[in-house]
C-alpha positions in Angstrom: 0.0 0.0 0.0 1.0 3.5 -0.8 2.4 5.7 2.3 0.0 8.4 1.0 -3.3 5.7 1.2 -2.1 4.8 4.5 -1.8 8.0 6.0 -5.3 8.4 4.6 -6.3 4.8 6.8 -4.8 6.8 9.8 -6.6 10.0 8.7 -9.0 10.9 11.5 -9.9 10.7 15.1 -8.7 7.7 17.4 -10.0 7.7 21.3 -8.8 5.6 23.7 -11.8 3.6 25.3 -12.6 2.9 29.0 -10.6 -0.5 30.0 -7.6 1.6 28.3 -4.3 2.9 30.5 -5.7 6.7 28.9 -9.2 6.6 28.4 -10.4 9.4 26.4 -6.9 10.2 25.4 -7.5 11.0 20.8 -5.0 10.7 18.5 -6.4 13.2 15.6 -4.2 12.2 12.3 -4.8 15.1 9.7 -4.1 13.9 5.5 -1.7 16.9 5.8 1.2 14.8 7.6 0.2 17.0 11.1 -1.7 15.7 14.3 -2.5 16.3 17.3 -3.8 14.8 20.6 -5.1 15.7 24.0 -6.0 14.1 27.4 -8.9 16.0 28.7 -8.7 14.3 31.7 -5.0 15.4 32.7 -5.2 18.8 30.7 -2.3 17.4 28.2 -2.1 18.2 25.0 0.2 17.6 22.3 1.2 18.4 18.1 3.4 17.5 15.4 4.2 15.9 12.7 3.8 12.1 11.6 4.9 9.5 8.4 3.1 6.3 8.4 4.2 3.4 6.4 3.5 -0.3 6.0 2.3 -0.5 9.5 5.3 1.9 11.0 4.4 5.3 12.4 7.2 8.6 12.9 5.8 11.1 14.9 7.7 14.3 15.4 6.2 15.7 18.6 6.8 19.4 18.6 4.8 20.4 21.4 3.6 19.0 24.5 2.0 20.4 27.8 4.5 18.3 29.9 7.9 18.9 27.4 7.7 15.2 25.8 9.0 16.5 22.5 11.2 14.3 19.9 11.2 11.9 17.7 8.4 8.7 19.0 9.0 5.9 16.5 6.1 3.1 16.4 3.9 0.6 14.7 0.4 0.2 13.8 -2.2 -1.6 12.9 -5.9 -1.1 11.7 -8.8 -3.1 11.7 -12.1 -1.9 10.8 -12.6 1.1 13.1 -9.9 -0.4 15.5 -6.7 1.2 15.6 -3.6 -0.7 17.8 -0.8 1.5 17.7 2.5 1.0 20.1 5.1 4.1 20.8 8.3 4.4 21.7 8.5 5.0 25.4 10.0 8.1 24.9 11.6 10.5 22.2 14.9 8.8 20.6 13.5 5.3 22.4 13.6 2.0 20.7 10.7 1.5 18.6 8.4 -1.7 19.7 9.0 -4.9 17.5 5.5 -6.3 19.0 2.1 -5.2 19.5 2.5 -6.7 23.4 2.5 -2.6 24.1 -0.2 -1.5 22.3 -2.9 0.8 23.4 -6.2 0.3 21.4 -8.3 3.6 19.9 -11.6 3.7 18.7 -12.0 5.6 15.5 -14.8 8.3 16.3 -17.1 9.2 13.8 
C-alpha cells in the first residue's frame, strides 16, 4: 500500500476507550502529515508531525504540555474502526517490534 493511502487509513480521530491505561486520550491524524492529541482528563495536549508506512508510524512531537518532545517511533495496525498502535517509550527510544504494548483507539465518527 502507498504511504499516502495509509496516511489516509490513519486519517481521523482515534480515542482511547474505558478499560484503556488513557481513556479518552485521541490521537487526531490530519491527511496533511500533522496531528494532534489531548488528554482532557489530565489537561495534556500535544502536536506535530507524523509518516506512516506499511504499518510503521514517525511522529515528530513538537509540542507538548509536559515537554515530551522528539522523535516517538512506532507501529500500527488497523482493523475496521480499530486502531492498535505502540510508541516508543520516549523520544529517541527503541521502537516496539511487537504489538504486546499497544494501546487500542476507537475511531470516532
Amino acid at each position: 500500500m502507498e504511504a499516502g493511502k495509509q496516511m489516509n487509513e490513519l486519517s481521523g480521530k482515534w480515542v482511547q476507550g474505558e478499560g484503556q491505561p488513557y481513556p479518552g486520550l485521541y490521537f487526531e491524524f490530519f491527511e496533511d502529515g500533522t496531528f494532534k492529541a489531548e488528554l482532557a482528563s489530565m489537561s495534556i495536549t500535544s502536536s506535530g508531525t507524523y509518516h506512516a508506512d506499511s504499518g510503521k508510524i514517525t511522529m515528530d512531537q513538537q509540542k507538548h504540555t509536559l515537554g515530551m518532545t522528539g522523535i516517538f517511533e512506532g507501529i500500527y495496525q488497523i482493523e475496521g474502526s480499530t486502531l492498535a498502535m505502540a510508541l516508543a517509550d520516549g523520544p529517541g527510544q527503541p521502537c516496539p517490534t511487537s504489538f504486546d504494548s499497544a494501546r487500542i483507539y476507537q475511531k470516532e465518527g
